[in-house]
TITORKOL-487535 format. One record per residue (C-alpha): residue number from 1; residue in three letters; x, y, z. Coordinates in steps of 0.5 Angstrom, whole numbers, always signed. Layout:
// TITORKOL-487535
{resi=NUM&resn=Ala&xx=X&yy=Y&zz=Z};
...
END
This chain:
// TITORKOL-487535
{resi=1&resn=Unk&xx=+38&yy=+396&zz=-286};
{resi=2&resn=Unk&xx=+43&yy=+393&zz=-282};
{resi=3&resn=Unk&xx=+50&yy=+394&zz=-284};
{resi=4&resn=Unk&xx=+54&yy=+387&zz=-285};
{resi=5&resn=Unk&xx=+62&yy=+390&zz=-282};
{resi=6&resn=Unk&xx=+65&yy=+383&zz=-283};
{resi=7&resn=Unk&xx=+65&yy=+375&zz=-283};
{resi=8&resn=Unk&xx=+61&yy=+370&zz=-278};
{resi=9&resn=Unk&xx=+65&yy=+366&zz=-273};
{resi=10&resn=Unk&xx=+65&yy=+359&zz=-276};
{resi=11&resn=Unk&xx=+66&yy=+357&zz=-269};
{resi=12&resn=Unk&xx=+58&yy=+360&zz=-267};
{resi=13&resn=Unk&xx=+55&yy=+357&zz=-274};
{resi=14&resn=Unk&xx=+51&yy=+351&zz=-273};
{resi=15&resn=Unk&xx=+51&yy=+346&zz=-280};
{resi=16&resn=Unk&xx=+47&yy=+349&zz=-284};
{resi=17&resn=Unk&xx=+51&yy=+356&zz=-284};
{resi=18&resn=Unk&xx=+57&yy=+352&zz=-284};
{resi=19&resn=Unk&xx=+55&yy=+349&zz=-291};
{resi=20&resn=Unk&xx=+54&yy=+356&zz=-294};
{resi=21&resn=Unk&xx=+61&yy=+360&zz=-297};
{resi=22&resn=Unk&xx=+63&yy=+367&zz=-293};
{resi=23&resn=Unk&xx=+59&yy=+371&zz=-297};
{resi=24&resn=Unk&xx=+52&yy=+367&zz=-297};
{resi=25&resn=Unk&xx=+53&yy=+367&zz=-289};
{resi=26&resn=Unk&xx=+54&yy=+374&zz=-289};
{resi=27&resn=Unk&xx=+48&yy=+375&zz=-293};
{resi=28&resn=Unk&xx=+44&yy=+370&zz=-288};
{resi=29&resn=Unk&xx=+46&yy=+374&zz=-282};
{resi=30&resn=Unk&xx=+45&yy=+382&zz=-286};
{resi=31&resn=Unk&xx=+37&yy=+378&zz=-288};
{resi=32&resn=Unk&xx=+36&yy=+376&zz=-280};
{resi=33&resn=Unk&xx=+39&yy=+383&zz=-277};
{resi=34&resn=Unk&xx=+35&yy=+386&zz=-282};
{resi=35&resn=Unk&xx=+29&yy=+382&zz=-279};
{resi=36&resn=Unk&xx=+27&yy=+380&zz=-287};
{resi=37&resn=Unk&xx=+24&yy=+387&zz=-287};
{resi=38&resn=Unk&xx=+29&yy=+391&zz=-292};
{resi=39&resn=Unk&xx=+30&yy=+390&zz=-299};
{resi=40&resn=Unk&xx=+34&yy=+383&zz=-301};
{resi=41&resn=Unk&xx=+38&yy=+386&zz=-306};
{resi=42&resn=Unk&xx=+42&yy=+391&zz=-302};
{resi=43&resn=Unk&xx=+43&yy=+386&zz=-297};
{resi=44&resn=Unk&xx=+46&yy=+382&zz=-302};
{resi=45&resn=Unk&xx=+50&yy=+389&zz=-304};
{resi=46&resn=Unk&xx=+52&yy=+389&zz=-296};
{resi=47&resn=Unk&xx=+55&yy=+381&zz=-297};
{resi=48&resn=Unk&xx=+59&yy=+382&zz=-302};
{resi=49&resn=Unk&xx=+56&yy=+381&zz=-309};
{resi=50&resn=Unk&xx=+56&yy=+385&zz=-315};
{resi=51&resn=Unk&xx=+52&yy=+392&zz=-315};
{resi=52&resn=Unk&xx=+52&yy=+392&zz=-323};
{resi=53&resn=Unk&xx=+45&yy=+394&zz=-325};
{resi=54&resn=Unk&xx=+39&yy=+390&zz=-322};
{resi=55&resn=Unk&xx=+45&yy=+384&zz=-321};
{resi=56&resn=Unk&xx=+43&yy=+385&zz=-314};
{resi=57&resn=Unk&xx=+36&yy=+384&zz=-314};
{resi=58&resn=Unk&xx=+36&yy=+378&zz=-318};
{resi=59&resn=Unk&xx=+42&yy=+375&zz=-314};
{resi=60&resn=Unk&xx=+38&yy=+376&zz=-308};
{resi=61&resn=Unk&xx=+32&yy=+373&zz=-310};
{resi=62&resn=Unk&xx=+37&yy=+366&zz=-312};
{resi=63&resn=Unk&xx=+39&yy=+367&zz=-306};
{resi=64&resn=Unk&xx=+32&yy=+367&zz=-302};
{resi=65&resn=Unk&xx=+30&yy=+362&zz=-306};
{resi=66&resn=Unk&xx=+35&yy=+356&zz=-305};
{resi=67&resn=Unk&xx=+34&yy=+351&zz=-300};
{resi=68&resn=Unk&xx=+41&yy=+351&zz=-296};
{resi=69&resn=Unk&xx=+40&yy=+359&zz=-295};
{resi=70&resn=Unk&xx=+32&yy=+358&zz=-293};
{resi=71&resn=Unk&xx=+35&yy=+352&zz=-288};
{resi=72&resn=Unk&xx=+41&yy=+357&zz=-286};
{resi=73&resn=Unk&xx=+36&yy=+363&zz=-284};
{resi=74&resn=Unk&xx=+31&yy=+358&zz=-281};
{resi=75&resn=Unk&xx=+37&yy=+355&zz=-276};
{resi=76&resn=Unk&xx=+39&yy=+362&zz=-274};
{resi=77&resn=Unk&xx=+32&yy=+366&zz=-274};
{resi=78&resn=Unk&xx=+31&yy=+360&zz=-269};
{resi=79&resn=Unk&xx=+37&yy=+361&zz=-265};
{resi=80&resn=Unk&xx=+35&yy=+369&zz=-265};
{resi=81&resn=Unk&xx=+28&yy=+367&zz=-263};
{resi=82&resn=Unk&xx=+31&yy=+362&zz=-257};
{resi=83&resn=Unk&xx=+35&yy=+368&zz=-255};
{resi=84&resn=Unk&xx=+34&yy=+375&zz=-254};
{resi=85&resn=Unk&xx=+26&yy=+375&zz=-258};
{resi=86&resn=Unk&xx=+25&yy=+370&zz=-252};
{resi=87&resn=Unk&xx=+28&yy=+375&zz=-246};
{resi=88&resn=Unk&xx=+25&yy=+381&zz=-250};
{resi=89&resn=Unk&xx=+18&yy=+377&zz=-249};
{resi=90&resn=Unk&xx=+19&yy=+375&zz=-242};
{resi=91&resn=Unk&xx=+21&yy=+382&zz=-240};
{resi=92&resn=Unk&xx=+14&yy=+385&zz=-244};
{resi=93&resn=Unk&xx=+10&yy=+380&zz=-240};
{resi=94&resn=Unk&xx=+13&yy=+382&zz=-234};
{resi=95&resn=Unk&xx=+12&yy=+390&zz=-236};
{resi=96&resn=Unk&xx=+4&yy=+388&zz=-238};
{resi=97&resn=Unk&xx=+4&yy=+384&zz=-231};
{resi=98&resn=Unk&xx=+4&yy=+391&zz=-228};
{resi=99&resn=Unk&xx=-2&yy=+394&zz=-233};
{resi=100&resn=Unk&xx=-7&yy=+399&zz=-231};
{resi=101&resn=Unk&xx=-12&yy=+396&zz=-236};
{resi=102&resn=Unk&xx=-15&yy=+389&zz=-232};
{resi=103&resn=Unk&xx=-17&yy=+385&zz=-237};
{resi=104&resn=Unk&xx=-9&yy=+386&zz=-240};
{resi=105&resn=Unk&xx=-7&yy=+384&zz=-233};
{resi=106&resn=Unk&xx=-11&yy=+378&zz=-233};
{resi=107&resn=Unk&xx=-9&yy=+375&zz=-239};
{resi=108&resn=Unk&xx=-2&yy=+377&zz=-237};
{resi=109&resn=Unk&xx=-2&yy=+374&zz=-231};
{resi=110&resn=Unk&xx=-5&yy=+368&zz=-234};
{resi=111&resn=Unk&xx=+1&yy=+367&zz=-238};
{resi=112&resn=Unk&xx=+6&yy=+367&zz=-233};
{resi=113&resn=Unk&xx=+3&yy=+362&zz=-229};
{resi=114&resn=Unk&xx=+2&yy=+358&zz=-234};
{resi=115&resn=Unk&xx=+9&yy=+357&zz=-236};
{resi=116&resn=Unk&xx=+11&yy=+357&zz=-230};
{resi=117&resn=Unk&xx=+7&yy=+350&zz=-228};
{resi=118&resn=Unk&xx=+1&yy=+354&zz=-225};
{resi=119&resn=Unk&xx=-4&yy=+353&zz=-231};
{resi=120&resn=Unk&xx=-11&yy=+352&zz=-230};
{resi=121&resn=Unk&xx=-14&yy=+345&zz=-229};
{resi=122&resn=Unk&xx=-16&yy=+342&zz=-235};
{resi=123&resn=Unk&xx=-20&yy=+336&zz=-236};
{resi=124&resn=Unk&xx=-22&yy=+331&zz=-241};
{resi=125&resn=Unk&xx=-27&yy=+326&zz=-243};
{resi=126&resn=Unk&xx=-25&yy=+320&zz=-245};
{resi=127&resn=Unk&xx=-29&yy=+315&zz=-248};
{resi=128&resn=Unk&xx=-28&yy=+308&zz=-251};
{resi=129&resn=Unk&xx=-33&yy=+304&zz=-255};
{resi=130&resn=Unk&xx=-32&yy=+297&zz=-257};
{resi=131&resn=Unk&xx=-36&yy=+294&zz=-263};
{resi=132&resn=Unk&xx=-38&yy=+287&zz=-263};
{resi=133&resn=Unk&xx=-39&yy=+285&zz=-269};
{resi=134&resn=Unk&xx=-43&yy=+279&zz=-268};
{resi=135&resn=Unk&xx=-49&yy=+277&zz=-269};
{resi=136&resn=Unk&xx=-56&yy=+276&zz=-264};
{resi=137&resn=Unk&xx=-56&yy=+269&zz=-264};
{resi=138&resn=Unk&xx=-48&yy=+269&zz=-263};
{resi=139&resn=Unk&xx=-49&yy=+273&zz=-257};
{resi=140&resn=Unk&xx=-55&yy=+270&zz=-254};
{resi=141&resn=Unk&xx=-50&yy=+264&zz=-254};
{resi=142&resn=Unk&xx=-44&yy=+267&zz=-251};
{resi=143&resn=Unk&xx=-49&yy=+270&zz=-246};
{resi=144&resn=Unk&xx=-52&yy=+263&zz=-245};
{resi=145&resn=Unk&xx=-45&yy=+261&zz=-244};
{resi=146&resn=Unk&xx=-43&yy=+265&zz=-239};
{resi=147&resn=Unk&xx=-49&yy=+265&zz=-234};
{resi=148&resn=Unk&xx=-48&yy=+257&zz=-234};
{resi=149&resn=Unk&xx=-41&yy=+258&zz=-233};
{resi=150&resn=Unk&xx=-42&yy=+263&zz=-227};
{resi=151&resn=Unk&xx=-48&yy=+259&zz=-223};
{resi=152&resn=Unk&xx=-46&yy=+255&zz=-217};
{resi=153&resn=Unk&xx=-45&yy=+248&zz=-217};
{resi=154&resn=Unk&xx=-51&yy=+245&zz=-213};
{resi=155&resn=Unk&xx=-50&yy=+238&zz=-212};
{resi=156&resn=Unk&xx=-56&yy=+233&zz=-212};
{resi=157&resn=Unk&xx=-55&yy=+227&zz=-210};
{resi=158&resn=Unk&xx=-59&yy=+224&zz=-203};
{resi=159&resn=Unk&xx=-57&yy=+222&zz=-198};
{resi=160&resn=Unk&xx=-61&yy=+217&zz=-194};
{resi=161&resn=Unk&xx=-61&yy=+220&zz=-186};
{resi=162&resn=Unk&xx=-62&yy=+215&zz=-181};
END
């Protein structure tokens, strides 16, 4: 587990953290440092709340209960991830690239070039229906119509050549 050694800077907190107490964010901090994999409890020891016996452990489970920590632990996991997760994965990629294994490279590759513009082509079939709700006399009619409208106008009045 991490060790919480003192108070966030209220400058680098985004508003979820700023709306926690010194000791909730301490917690915050010590559960993502902590990666969630430790017990909560000693955690909350580490952020200041009170180690009666098994005191901890259920001040823990308030505190990753309530809504204002889970939005605090998702704003700075989100931080985290965009950060130094993200730098780890590029640099892991970049290790894979360099795989003995083809099949590792391949699928490594692949990922670099999709996320640097260079994906593979994808198409798609689009296709569009209309329905016509009218019946076949109705349609028979419009067809009617629209042939008499599209046939050229003869004119047959004769005249007489002399």
């Amino acid at each position: 587990m991490a060790e919480i050694t003192k108070d966030p800077d209220p400058e680098n907190l985004g508003p979820a953290m700023l709306a926690l107490t010194e000791q909730q964010r301490r917690f915050v901090l010590g559960w993502i440092a902590d990666g969630g994999k430790g017990k909560a409890s000693k955690i909350a020891a580490a952020a200041g709340y009170s180690s009666k016996s098994g005191s901890n452990r259920v001040q823990a489970h308030i505190l990753l209960r309530s809504d204002k920590i889970q939005a605090a632990i998702k704003e700075e996991a989100e931080k985290h991830f965009g950060t130094v997760v993200a730098v780890k994965a590029m640099l892991r990629l970049g290790d894979l690239v360099d795989s003995k294994d083809e099949r590792i490279k391949a699928s490594a590759v692949d990922s670099v070039l999709d996320r640097t513009g260079y994906s593979r082509r994808t198409t798609q079939d689009i296709r569009v229906e209309k329905v016509d709700a009218r019946g076949t006399a109705e349609l028979l009619k419009a067809i009617e119509n629209i042939r008499q409208k599209a046939l050229p106008v003869i004119d047959t009045t004769a005249e007489t050549v002399k």
